[in-house]
Kinemage of the C-alpha trace (Angstrom):
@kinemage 1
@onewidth
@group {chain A} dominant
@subgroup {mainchain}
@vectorlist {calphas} color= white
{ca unk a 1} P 18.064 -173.559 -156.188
{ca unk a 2} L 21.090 -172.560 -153.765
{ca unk a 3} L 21.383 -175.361 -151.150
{ca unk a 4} L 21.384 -173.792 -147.341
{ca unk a 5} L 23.942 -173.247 -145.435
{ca unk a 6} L 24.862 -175.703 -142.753
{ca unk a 7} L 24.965 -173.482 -139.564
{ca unk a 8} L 28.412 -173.323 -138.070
{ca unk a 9} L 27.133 -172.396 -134.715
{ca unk a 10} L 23.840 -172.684 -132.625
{ca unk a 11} L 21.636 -170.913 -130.326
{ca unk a 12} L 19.549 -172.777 -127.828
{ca unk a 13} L 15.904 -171.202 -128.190
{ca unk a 14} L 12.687 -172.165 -126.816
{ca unk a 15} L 12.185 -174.019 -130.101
{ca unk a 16} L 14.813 -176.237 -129.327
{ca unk a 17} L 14.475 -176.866 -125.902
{ca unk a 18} L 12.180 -178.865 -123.768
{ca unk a 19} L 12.004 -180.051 -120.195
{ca unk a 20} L 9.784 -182.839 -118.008
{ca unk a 21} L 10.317 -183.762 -114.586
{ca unk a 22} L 12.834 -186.031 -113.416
{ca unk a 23} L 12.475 -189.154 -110.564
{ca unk a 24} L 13.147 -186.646 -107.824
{ca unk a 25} L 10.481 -184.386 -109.408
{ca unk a 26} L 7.351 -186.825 -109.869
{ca unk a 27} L 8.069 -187.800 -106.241
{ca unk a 28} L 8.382 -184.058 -104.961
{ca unk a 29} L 4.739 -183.992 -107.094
{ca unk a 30} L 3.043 -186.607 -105.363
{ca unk a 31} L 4.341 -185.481 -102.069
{ca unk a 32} L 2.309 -181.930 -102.990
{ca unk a 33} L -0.542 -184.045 -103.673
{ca unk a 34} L -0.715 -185.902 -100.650
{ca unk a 35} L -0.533 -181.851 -98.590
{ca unk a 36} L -2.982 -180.786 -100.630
{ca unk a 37} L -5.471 -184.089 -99.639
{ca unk a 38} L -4.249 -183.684 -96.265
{ca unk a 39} L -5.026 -179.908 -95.852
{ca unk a 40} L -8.164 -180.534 -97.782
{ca unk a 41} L -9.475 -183.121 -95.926
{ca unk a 42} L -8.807 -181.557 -91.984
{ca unk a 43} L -9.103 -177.630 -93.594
{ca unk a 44} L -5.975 -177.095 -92.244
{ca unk a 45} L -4.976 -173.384 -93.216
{ca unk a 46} L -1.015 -174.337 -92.863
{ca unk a 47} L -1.439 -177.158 -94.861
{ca unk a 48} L -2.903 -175.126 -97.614
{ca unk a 49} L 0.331 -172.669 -97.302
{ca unk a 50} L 2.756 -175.121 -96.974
{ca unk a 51} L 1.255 -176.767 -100.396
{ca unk a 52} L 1.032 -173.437 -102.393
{ca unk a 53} L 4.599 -172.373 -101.075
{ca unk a 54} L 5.691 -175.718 -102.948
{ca unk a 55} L 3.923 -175.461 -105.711
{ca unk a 56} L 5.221 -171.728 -105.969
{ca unk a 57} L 9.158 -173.227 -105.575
{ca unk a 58} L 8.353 -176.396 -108.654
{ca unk a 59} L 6.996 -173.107 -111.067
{ca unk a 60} L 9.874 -171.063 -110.040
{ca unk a 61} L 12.201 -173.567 -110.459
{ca unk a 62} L 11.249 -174.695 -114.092
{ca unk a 63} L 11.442 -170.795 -115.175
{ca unk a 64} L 15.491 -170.963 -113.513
{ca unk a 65} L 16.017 -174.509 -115.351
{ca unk a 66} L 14.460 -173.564 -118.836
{ca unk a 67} L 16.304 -170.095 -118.179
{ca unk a 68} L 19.907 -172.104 -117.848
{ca unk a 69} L 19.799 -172.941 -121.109
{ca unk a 70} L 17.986 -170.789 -123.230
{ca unk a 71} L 20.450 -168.097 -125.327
{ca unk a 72} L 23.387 -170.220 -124.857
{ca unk a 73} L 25.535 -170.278 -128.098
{ca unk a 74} L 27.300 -173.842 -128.952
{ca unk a 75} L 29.982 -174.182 -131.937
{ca unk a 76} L 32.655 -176.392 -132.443
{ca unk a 77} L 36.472 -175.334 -132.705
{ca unk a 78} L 39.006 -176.708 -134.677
{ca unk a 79} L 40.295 -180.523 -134.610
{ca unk a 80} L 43.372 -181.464 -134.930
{ca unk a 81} L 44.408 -184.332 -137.400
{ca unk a 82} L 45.486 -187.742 -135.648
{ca unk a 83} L 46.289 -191.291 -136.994
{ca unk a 84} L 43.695 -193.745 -137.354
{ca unk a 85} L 43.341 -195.609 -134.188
{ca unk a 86} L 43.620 -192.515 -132.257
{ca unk a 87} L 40.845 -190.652 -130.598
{ca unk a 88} L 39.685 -187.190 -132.192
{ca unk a 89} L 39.540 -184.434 -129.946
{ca unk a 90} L 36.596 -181.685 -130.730
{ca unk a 91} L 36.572 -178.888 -128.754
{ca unk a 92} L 32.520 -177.769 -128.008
{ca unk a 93} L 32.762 -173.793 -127.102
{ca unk a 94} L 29.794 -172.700 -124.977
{ca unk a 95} L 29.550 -169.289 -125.294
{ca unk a 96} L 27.140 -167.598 -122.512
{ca unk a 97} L 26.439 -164.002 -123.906
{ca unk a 98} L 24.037 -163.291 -120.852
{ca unk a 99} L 24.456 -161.222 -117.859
{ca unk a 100} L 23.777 -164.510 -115.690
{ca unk a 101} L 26.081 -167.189 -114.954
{ca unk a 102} L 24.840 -170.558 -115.626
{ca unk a 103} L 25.210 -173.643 -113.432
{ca unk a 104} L 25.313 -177.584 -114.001
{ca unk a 105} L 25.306 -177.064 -118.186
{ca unk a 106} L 25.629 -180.697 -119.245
{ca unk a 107} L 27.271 -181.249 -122.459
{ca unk a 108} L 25.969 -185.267 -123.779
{ca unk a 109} L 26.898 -187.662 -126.615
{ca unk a 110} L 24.975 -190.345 -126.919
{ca unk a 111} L 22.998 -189.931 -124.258
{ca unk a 112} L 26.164 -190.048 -121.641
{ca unk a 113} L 27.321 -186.747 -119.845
{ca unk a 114} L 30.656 -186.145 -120.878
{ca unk a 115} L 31.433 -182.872 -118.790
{ca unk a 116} L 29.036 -180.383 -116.062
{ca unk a 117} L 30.630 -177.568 -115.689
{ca unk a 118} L 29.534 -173.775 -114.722
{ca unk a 119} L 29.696 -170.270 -116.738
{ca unk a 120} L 29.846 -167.030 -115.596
{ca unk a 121} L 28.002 -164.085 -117.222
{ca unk a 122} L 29.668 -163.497 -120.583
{ca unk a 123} L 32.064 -166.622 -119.759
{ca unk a 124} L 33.428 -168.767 -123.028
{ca unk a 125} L 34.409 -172.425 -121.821
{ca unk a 126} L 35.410 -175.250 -124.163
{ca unk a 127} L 35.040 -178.704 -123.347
{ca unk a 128} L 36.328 -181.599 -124.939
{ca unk a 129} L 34.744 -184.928 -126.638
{ca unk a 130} L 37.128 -187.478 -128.064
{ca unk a 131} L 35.770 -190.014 -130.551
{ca unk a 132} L 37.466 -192.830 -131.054
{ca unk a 133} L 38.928 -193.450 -135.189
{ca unk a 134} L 38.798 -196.277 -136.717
{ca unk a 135} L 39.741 -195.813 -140.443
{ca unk a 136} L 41.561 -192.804 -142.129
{ca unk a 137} L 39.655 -189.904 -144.092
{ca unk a 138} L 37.240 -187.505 -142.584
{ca unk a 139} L 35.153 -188.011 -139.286
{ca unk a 140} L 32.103 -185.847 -138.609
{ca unk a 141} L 31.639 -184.301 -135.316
{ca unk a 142} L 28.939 -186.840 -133.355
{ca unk a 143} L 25.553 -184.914 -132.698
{ca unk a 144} L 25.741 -183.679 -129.153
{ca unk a 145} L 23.021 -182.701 -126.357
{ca unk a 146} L 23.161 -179.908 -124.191
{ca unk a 147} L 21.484 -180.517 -121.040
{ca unk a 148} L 20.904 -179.524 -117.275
{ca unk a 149} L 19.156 -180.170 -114.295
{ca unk a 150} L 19.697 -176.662 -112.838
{ca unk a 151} L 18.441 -175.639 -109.526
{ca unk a 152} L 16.741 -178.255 -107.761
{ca unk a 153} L 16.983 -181.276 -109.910
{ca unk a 154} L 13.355 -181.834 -110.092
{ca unk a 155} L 13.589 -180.591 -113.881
{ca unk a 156} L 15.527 -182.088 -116.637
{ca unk a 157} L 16.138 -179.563 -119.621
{ca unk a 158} L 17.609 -180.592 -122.765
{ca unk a 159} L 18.693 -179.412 -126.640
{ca unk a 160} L 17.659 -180.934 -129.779
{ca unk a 161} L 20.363 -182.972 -131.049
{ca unk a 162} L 23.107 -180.613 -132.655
{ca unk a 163} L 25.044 -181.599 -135.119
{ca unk a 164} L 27.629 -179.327 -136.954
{ca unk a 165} L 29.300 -179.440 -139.736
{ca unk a 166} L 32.931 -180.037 -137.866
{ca unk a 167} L 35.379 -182.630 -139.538
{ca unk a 168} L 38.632 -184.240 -138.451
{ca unk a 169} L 41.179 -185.679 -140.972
{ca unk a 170} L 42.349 -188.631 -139.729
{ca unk a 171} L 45.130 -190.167 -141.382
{ca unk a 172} L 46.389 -193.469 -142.069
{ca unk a 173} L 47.970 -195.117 -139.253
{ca unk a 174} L 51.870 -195.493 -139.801
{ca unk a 175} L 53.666 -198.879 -139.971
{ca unk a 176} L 55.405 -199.855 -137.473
{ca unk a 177} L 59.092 -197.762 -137.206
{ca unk a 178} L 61.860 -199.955 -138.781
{ca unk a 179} L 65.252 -200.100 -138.211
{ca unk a 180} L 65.717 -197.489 -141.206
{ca unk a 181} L 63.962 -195.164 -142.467
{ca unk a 182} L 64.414 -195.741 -146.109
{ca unk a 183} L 63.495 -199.010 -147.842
{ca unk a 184} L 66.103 -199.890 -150.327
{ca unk a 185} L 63.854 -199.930 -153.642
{ca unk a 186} L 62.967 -196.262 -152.866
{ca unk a 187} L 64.068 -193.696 -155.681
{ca unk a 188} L 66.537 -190.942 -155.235
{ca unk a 189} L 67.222 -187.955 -157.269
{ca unk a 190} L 69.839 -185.450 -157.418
{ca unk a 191} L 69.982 -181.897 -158.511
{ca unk a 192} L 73.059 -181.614 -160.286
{ca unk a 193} L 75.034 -178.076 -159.400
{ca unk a 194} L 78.575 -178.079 -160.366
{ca unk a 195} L 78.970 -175.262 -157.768
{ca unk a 196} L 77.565 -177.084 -154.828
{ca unk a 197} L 79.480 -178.248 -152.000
{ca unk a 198} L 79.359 -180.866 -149.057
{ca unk a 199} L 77.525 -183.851 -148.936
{ca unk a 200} L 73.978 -184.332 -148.446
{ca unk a 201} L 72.469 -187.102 -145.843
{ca unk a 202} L 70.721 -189.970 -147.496
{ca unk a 203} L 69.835 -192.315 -144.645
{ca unk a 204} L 70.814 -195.170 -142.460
{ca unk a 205} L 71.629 -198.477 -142.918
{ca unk a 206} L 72.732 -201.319 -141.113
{ca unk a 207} L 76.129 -201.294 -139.182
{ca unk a 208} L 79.076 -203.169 -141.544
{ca unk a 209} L 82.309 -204.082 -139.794
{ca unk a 210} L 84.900 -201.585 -140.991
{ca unk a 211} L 82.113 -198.287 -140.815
{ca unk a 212} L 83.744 -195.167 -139.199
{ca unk a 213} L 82.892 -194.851 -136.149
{ca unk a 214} L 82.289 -190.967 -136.780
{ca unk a 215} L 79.170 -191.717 -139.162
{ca unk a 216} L 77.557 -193.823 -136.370
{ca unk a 217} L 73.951 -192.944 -135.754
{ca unk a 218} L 74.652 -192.617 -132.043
{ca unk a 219} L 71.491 -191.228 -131.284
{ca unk a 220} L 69.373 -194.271 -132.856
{ca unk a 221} L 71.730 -196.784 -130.580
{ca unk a 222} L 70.063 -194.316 -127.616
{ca unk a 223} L 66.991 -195.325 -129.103
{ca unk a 224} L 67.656 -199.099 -128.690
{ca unk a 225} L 67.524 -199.126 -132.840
{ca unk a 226} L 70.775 -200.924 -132.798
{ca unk a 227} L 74.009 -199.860 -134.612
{ca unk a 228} L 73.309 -197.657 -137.650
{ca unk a 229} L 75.576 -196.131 -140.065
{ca unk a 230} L 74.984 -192.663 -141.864
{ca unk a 231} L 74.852 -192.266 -145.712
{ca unk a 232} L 75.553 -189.602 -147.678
{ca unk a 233} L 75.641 -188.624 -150.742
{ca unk a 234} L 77.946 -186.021 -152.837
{ca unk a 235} L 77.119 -182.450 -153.486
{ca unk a 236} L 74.019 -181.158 -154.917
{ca unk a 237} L 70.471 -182.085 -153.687
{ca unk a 238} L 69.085 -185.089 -153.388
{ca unk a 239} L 65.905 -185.740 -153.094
{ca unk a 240} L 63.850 -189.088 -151.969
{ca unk a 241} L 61.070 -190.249 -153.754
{ca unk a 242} L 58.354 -192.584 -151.824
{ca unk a 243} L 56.590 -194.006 -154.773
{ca unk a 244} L 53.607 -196.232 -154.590
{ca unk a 245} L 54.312 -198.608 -157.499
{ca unk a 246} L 58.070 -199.631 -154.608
{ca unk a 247} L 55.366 -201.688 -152.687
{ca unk a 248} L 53.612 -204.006 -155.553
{ca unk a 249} L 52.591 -206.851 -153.125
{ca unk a 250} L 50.459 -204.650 -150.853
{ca unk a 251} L 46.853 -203.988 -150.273
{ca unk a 252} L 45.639 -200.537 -150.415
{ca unk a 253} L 45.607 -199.690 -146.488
{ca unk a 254} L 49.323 -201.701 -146.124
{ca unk a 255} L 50.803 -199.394 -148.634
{ca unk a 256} L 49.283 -195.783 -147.631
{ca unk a 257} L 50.410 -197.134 -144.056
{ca unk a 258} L 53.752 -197.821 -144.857
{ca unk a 259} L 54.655 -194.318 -146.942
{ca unk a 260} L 53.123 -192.831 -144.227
{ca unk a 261} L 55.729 -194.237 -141.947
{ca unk a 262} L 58.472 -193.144 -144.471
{ca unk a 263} L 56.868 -189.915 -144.645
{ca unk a 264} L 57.407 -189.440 -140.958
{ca unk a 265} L 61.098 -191.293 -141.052
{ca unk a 266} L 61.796 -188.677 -144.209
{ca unk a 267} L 60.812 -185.630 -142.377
{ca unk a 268} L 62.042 -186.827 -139.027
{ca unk a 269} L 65.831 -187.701 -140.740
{ca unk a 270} L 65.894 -183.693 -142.496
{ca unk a 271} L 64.968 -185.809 -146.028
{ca unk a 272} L 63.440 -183.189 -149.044
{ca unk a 273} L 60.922 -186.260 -150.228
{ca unk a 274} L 58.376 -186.585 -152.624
{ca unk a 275} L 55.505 -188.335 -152.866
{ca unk a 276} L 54.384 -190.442 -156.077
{ca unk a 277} L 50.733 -191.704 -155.773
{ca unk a 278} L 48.926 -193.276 -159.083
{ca unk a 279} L 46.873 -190.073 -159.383
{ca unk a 280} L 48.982 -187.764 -157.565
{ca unk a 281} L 52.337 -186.459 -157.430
{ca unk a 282} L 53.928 -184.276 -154.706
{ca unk a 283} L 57.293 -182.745 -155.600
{ca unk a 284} L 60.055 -183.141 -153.244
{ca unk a 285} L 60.382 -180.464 -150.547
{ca unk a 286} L 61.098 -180.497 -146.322
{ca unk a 287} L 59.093 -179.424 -143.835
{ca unk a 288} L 55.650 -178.879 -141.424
{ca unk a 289} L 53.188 -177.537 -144.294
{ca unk a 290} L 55.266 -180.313 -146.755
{ca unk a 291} L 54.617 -183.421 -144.142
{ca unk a 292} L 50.910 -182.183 -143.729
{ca unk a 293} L 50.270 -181.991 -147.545
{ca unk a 294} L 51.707 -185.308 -148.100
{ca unk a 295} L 49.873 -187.292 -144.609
{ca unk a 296} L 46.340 -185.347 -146.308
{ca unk a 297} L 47.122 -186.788 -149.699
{ca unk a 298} L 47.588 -190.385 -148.493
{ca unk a 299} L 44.460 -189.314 -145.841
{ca unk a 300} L 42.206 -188.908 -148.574
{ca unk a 301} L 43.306 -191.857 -151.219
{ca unk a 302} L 40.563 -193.380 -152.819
{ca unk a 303} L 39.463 -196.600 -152.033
């Protein structure tokens, strides 16, 4: 038997609504009771009136508060991955298809209003939850309540609790930045092509007395790094590998933290890197989809 479909998205209907008074309203009901006691008890014709024309405003204004909510289509949009210790950011899209607007739409997590805002007829607004991270790997969207005590505040209208199936990747947070961005146990390889030309960039290291000043990483002594000096290497590529087994000594969480620091260094320096993991191996390339690939692989590391 086919297991069903987690919904992606979610229409409030009546099913999934419901709606009591709030404070406010139980005291606007009692104050009905006492006018209709009063215009009982003296038979007081404006009494009566002024009781019904009350009554009528409570019944009209649960059909406009029910009415705010009902139709409206909630979804999540993408999340962007982060580092642990960083908050997630999911964007909740309310959609209202209707040709009303809608006022005072609440959207809640954990039973704290995160954002009222207003939509006009056929309006999309997103609104943003963060959620703080804690550990790397996935993090499920929090369940989320769409509320609203549209018109008169005497009513309080609210959603089941949605929850969709939204993730975020979190991934490991990075070591501290050192003052390189290779270690010196890491492995290099070159490509060996008689025909290339130049040299290729390897690195930095510390500052020796007798360096030329022309391979000075000027830029890291703007950083406040201190004075670096620029390797290279001779022609051909030359690619860096950031291999697990370089960091015997280390707990799980220290190593994934620290090659994903030298992942960043690597792609920040113009490095092609690698990535050696004990079940996985990434072959040495350069760039955005590269540095993603490699941060989602170290993400997602058993254990």
């Amino acid at each position: 038997m086919a297991a069903a479909e987690v919904p992606t998205a979610v229409v409030l209907t009546r099913r999934q609504l419901y709606i009591l008074p709030t404070a406010g309203g139980l005291v606007f009901s009692l104050l009905l009771v006492v006018v209709l006691l009063a215009a009982i008890n003296y038979t007081n014709s404006l009494a009566y009136g002024l009781c019904f024309l009350l009554a009528a405003i409570a019944i009209v204004s649960m059909l406009y508060t029910h009415r705010n909510l009902h139709g409206l289509n909630v979804s999540l949009g993408p999340c962007t991955p982060v580092f642990a210790g960083d908050p997630a950011g999911f964007e909740v899209c309310l959609d209202n298809s209707s040709e009303s607007a809608r006022f005072g739409v609440c959207v809640e997590r954990d039973r704290t209003q995160v954002r009222r805002i207003d939509l006009r007829a056929g309006e999309q607004r997103y609104v943003r939850i963060e959620v703080p991270t804690r550990r790397r790997g996935y993090l499920t969207a929090p369940p989320l309540v769409i509320s609203t005590r549209f018109p008169l505040g005497f009513l309080y209208a609210w959603s089941r609790r949605i929850q969709l199936p939204q993730r975020c990747l979190v991934y490991p947070r990075p070591a501290p930045p050192g003052p390189t961005p290779i270690a010196p146990d890491e492995q290099f390889a070159q490509d060996q092509n008689p025909h290339a030309a130049g040299e290729d960039f390897l690195g930095l290291r510390e500052f020796r007395p007798g360096d030329s000043p022309r391979h000075v990483s000027w830029r890291a002594v703007a950083r406040g790094q201190g004075m670096l000096t620029k390797q290279f290497g001779g022609g051909g590529r030359v690619s860096l590998w950031l291999d697990w087994n370089t960091l015997a000594g280390l707990d799980t969480e220290h190593r994934l933290s620290q090659l994903c620091r030298r992942v960043l260094d690597c792609e920040q320096a113009g490095l092609r890197y690698g990535l050696r993991l004990p079940d996985t191996q990434i072959a040495p390339a350069h760039g955005e989809a590269h540095r993603r690939r490699c941060l989602t692989a170290l993400a997602l590391f058993p254990g």
